[in-house]
Residue frames as qw, qx, qy, qz and C-alpha x, y, z in Angstrom:
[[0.000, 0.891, 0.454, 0.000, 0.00, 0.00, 0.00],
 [0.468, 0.088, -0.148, 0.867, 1.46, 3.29, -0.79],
 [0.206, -0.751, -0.529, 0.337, 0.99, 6.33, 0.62],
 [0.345, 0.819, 0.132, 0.440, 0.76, 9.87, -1.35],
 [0.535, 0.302, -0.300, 0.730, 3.80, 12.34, 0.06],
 [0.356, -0.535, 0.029, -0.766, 1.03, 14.59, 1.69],
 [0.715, -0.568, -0.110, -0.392, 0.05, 12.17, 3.61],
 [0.668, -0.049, -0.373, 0.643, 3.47, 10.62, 5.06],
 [0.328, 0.355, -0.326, 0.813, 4.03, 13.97, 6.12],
 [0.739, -0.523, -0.067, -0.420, 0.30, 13.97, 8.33],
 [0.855, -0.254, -0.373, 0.257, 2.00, 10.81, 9.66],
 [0.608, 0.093, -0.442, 0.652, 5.06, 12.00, 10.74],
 [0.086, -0.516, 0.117, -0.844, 3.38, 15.07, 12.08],
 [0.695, -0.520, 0.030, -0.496, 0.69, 13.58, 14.10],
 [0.838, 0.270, -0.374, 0.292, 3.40, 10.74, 14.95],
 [0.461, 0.057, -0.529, 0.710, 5.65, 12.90, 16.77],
 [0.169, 0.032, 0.340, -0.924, 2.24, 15.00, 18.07],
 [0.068, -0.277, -0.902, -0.323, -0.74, 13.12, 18.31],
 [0.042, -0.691, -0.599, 0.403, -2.44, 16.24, 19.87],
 [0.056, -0.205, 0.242, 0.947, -1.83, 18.71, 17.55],
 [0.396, 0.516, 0.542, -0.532, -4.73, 20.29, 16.43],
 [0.689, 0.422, 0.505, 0.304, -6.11, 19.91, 13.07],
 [0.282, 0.957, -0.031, 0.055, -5.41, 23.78, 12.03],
 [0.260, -0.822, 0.456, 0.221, -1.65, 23.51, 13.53],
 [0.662, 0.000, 0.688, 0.297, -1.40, 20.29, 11.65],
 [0.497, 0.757, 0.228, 0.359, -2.62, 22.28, 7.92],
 [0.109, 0.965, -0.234, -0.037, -0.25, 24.79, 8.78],
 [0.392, -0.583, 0.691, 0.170, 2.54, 22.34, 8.97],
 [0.611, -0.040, 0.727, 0.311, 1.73, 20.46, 6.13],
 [0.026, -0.036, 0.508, 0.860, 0.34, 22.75, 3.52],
 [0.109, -0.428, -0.850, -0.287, -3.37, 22.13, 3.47],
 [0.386, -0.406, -0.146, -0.815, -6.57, 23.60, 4.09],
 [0.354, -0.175, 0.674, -0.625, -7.68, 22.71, 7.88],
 [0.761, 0.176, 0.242, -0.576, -10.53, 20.92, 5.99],
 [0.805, 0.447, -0.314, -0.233, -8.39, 18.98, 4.21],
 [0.266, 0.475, -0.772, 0.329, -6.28, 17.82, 6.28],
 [0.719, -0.002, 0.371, -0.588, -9.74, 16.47, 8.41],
 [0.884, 0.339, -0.070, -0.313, -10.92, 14.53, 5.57],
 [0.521, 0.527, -0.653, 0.157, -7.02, 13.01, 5.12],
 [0.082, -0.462, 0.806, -0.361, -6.89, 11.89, 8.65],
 [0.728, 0.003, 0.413, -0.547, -10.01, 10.57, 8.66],
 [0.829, 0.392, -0.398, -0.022, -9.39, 8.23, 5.17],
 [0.336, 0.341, -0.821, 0.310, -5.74, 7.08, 7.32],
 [0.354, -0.305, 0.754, -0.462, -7.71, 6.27, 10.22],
 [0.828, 0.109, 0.292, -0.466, -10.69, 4.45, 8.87],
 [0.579, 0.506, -0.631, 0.106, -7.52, 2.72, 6.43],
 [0.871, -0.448, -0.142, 0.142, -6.16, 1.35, 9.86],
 [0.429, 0.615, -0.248, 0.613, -3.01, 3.72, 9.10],
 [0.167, -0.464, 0.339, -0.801, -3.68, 5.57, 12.16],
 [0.497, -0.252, -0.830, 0.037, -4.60, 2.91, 14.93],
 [0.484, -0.727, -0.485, 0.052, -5.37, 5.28, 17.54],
 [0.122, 0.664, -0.330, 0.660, -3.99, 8.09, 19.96],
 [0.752, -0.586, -0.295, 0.065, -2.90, 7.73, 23.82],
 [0.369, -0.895, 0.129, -0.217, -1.16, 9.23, 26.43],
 [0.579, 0.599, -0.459, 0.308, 2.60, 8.47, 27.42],
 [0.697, -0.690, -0.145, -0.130, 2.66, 7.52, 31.06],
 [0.239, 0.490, -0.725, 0.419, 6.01, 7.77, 33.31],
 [0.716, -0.211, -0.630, -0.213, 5.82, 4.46, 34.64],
 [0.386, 0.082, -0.568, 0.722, 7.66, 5.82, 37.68],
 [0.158, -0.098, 0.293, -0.938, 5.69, 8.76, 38.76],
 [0.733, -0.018, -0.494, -0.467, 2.59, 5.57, 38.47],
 [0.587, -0.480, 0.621, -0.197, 4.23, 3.27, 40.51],
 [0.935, 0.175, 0.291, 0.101, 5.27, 1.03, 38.16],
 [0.372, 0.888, -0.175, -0.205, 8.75, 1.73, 37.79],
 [0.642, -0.202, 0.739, 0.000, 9.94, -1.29, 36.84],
 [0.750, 0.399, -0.461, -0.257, 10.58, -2.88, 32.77],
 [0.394, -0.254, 0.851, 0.237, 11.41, -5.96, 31.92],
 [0.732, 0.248, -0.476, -0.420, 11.20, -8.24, 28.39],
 [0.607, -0.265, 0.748, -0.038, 10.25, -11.78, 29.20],
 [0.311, 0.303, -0.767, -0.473, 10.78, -14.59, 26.43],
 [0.850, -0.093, 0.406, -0.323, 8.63, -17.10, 26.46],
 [0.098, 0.257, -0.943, -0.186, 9.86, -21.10, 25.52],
 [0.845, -0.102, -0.175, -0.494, 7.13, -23.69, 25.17],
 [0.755, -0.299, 0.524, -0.257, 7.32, -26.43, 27.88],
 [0.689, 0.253, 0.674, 0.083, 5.79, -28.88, 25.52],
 [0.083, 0.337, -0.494, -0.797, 6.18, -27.56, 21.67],
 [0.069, -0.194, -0.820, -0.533, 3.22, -29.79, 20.84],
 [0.052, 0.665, 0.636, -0.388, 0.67, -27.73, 23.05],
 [0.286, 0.810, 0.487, 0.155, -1.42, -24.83, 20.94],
 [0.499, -0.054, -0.118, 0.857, 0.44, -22.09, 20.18],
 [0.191, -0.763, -0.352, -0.508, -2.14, -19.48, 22.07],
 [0.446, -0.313, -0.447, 0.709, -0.19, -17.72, 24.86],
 [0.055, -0.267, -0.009, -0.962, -1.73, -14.28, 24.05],
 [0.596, -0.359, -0.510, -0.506, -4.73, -15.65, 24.40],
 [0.698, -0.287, -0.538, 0.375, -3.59, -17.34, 27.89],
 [0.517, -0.258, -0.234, 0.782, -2.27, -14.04, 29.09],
 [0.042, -0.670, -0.480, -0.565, -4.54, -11.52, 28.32],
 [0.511, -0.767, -0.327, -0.210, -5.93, -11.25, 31.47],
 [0.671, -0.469, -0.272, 0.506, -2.68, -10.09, 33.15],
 [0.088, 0.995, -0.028, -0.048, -2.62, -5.82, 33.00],
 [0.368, -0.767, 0.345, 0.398, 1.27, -5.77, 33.34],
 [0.686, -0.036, 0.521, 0.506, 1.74, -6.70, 30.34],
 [0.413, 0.694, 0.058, -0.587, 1.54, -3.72, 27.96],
 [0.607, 0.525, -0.555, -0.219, 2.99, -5.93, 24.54],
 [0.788, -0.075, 0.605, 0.082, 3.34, -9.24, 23.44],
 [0.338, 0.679, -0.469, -0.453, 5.26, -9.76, 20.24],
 [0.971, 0.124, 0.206, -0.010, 5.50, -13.11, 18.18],
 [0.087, -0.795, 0.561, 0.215, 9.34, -13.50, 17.34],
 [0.717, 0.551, -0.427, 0.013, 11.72, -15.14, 15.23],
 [0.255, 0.572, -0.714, 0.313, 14.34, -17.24, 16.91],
 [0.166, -0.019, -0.857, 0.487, 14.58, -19.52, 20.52],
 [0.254, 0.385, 0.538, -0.706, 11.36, -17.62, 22.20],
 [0.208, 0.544, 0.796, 0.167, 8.25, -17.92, 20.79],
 [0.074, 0.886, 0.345, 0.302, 7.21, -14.65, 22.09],
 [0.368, 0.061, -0.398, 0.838, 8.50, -11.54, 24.02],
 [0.238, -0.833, -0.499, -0.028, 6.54, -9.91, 26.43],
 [0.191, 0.317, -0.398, 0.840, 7.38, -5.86, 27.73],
 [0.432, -0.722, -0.475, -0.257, 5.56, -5.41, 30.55],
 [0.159, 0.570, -0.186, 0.785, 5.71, -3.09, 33.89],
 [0.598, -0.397, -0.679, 0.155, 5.84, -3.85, 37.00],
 [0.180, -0.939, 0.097, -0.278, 5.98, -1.74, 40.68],
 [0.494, -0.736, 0.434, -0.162, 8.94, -3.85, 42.30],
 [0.201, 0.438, -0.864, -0.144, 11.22, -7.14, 41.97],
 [0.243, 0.076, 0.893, -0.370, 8.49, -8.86, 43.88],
 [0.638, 0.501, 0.262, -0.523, 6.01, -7.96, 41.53],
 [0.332, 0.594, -0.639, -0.359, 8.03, -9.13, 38.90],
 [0.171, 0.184, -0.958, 0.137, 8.91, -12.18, 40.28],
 [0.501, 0.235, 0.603, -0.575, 4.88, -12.75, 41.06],
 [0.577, 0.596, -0.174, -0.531, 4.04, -11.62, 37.67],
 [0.364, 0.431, -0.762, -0.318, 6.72, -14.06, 36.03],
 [0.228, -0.001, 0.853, -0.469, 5.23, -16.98, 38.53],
 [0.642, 0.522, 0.177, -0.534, 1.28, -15.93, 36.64],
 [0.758, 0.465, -0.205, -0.410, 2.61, -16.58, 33.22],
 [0.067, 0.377, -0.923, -0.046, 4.44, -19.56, 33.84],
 [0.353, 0.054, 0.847, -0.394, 1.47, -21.21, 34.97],
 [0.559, 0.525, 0.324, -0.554, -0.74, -19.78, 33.21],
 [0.766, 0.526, -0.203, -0.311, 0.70, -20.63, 29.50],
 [0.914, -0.218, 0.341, 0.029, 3.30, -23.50, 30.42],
 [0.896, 0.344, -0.077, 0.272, 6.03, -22.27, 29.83],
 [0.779, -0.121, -0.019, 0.615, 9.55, -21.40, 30.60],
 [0.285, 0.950, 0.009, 0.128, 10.95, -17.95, 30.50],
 [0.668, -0.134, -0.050, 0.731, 14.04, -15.65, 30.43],
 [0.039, -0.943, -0.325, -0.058, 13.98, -12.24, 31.75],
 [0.477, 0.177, -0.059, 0.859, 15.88, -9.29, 30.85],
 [0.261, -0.762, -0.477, 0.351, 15.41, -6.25, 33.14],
 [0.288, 0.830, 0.176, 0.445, 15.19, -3.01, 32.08],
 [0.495, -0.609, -0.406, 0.468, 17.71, -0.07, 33.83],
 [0.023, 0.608, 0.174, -0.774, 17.06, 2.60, 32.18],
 [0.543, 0.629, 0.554, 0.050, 14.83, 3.80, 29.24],
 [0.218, -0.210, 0.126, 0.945, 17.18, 6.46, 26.89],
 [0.461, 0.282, -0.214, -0.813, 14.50, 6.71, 24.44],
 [0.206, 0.203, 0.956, 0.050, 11.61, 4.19, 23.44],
 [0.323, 0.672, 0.617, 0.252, 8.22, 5.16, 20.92],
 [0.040, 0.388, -0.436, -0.811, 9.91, 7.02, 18.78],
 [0.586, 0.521, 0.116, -0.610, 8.10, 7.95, 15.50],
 [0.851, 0.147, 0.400, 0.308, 8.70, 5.50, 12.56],
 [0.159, -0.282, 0.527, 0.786, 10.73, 7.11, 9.67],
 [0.492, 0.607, 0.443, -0.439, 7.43, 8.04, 7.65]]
């Protein structure tokens, strides 16, 4: 799917400001406030644009704690439906399906080493299997905009 030059440059705009407002966004990209409406609306209802949300400091939350866990299947001939298993646990904020050893990687966020070490206890049970956790200790930079 390509994407006309005008509109890469919406992306990158609303990308690195997903509150800008639709007039500050036509003045930064050349358009007519009404046209630049009618463009976002075509990328969202595309799935281009999946949504907008808030940036949280997981610290000033109480959750200031990362970590990626891998997951390993136990058994390699049980179903391969661990999202599905693990839904129901809030600290995870991503699951990714990966290439290599681990099926998946989880990032999730936690408030302590004991919550961690609960949390990692939940999905062991819950989707049989094995992990390896790598703890975050410090975050230089992390959703960044893509290269649009």
């Amino acid at each position: 799917m390509t994407l006309e030059q005008i509109d890469r440059a919406i992306l990158k705009e609303l990308a690195s400001d997903g509150r800008c407002s639709f007039t500050d966004l036509a003045e930064r990209v050349g358009l007519s406030v009404s046209a630049v409406h009618q463009r976002v609306k075509r990328l969202e209802q595309r799935g281009i644009v999946k949504g907008y949300a808030a940036r949280l400091d997981g610290a000033e939350i109480g959750l200031p704690m990362s970590a990626f866990i891998s997951l390993f299947p136990i058994n390699p001939a049980e179903p391969d439906d661990y999202p599905k298993r693990l839904e129901h646990l809030p600290e995870i904020e991503a699951c990714y399906s990966v290439a290599g050893d681990a099926s998946y990687v989880l990032r999730v966020r936690v408030s302590s080493p004991v919550a961690l070490e609960e949390l990692l206890q939940k999905i062991r049970e819950s989707a049989n299997v094995s992990t390896r956790t790598t703890v975050v200790l410090s975050t230089p930079y992390e959703d960044r905009p893509p290269a649009v």
